[in-house]
C-alpha positions, 0 to 999 in steps of 0.5 A, a space after each residue: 537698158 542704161 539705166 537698168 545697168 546704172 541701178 545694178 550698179 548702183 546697187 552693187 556699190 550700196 551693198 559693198 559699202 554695208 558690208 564694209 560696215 560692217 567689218 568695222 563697226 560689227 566685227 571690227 577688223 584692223 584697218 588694213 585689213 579694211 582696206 583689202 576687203 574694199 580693194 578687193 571688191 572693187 576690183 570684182 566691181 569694175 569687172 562687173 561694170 565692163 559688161 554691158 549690165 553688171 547684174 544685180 547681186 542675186 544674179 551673179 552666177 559662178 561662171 561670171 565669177 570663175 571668168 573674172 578670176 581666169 582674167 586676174 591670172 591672165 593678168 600676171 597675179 599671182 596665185 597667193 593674191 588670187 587665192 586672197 582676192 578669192 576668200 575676200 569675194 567669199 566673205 563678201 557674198 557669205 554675208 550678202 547671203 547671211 542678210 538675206 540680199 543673195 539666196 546661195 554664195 556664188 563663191 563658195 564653189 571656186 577653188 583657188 589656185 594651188 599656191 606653192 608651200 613657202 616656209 616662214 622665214 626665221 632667225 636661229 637661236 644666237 641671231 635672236 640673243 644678239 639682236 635682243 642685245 643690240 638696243 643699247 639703254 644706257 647711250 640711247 634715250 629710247 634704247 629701254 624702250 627698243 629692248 623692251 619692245 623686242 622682248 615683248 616681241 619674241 617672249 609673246 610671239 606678238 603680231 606687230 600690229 598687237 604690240 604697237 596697240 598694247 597699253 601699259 593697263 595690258 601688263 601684268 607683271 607681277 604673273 608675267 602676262 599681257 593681254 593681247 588683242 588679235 584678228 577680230 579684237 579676239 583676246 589671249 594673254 601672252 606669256 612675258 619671260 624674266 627678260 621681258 618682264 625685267 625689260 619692261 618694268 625699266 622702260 616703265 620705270 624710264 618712261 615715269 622718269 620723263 614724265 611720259 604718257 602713260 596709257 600707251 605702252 610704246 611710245 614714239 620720239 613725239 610721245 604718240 602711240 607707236 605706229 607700226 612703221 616706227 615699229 619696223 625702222 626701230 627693228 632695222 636699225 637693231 638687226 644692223 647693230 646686231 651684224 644680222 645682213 638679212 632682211 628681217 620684219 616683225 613677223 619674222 620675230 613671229 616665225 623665231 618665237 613658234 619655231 624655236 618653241 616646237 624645237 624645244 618640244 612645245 605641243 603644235 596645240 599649245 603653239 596654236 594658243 599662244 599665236 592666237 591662230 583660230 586654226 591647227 593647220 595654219 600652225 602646222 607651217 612649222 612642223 615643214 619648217 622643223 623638218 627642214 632642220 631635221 633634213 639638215 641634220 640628218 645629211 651632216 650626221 648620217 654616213 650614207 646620207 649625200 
């Protein structure tokens, strides 16, 4: 039995290791979403690996699964990482069934826990204009360099990890566009407002003046390619120039740009398009995020509203 145990396992690990594979090298996921994928089927992995046989993919029945989900919320996890662990396992074993190593998805099945709805966090309007004022270009060496990644940022609605990957052949200035690079390396252009464009043809024209690399778009202090953290302390540093006490990150620039488009009266599709979200229901968060504000309004306006 030791060894029919060790196999299993064995043949468990072996199929992870494909399946990470291919989310590289096939579908190539970002690295950090790698990284989520192999954590979570770990931790599925020494689930296994506790009984006294692990069982083989193929026999893996959804009461086992079920067992081990009961266990992680047993643990304390909350509902969002289990229902994330849990679409993790559902790929893992769509695939495994996809190629043929599994005859049905012993996760398709499973409901994840219901989770609470929590709005995005946002910035108003005047928040907004006063942190796309606070990079300052004339005392700051890398000042043209921050306004133009903020108003990249705001003008695309850009995921940071889109922005810091950006390479200055993805500009087209001339028609205001960028060519984006999303979950899955799926591309759509964002649209660049004078601001941006105006922003970036002086960060370019700063960059040629220093003799910088000219391939990557954002550049760091060494004149690498911008890392994502980079990209977060420059955001800090402006949000405190800019008198704005809340904590704040890139998505939250995300969260601004969607919701102040659909204010306007931008169309929730059209909204779709410009995330990049491969599906209308993750967009509709900002109609909850909207009628917040028509709730705010409707209680400071309204007679008989308190």
């Amino acid at each position: 039995m030791p060894g029919a145990a060790a196999a299993a396992s064995e043949a468990w690990r072996q199929a992870c290791a494909e399946f990470l594979h291919h989310l590289r090298e096939v579908r190539q996921v970002s690295p950090h979403t790698l990284r989520a994928y192999g954590r979570d089927i770990e931790r599925l992995l020494r689930f296994l690996d506790r009984g006294s046989d692990p069982g083989r993919p193929a026999e893996l029945r959804p009461a086992r699964l079920r067992l081990h989900l009961g266990e992680l919320a047993a643990a304390g996890l909350a509902p969002a990482s289990i229902a994330r662990h849990l679409s993790s396992l559902r790929s893992f074993f769509a695939w495994l069934e996809e190629t043929g190593r599994i005859e049905s998805n012993p996760a398709a099945a499973l409901r994840a826990p219901r989770r609470p709805r929590r709005l995005p966090r946002y910035l108003e309007e005047e928040e907004v204009e006063a942190l796309l004022a606070a990079p300052d270009p004339v005392r700051d060496p890398e000042g043209a360099r921050d306004k133009a990644l903020l108003e990249v940022l705001y003008s695309t609605g850009c995921r940071a990890s889109e922005l810091v990957g950006l390479d200055e052949a993805d500009l087209d200035l001339r028609r205001g566009l960028v060519l984006l690079r999303g979950k899955g390396r799926k591309e759509r252009f964002g649209m660049l407002g004078r601001p941006a464009v105006a922003a970036l043809r002086a960060y370019l024209a700063s960059k040629a003046a220093r003799g910088l690399d000219r391939r990557a778009l954002f550049l760091n202090r060494g004149g690498g390619r911008l890392s994502d953290r980079s990209l977060r302390r420059i955001l800090r540093r402006c949000l405190l120039r800019a008198g704005i006490g809340r904590d704040c990150s890139p998505h939250t620039l995300r969260h601004s740009f969607a919701t102040h488009l659909l204010r306007r009266g931008a169309d929730l599709r059209t909204v779709q398009e410009l995330l990049g979200h491969a599906s209308l229901g993750t967009t509709q968060i900002y109609t909850h995020v909207d009628l917040e504000q028509l709730r705010r309004l409707y209680r400071r306006a309204h007679p008989l509203a308190e």
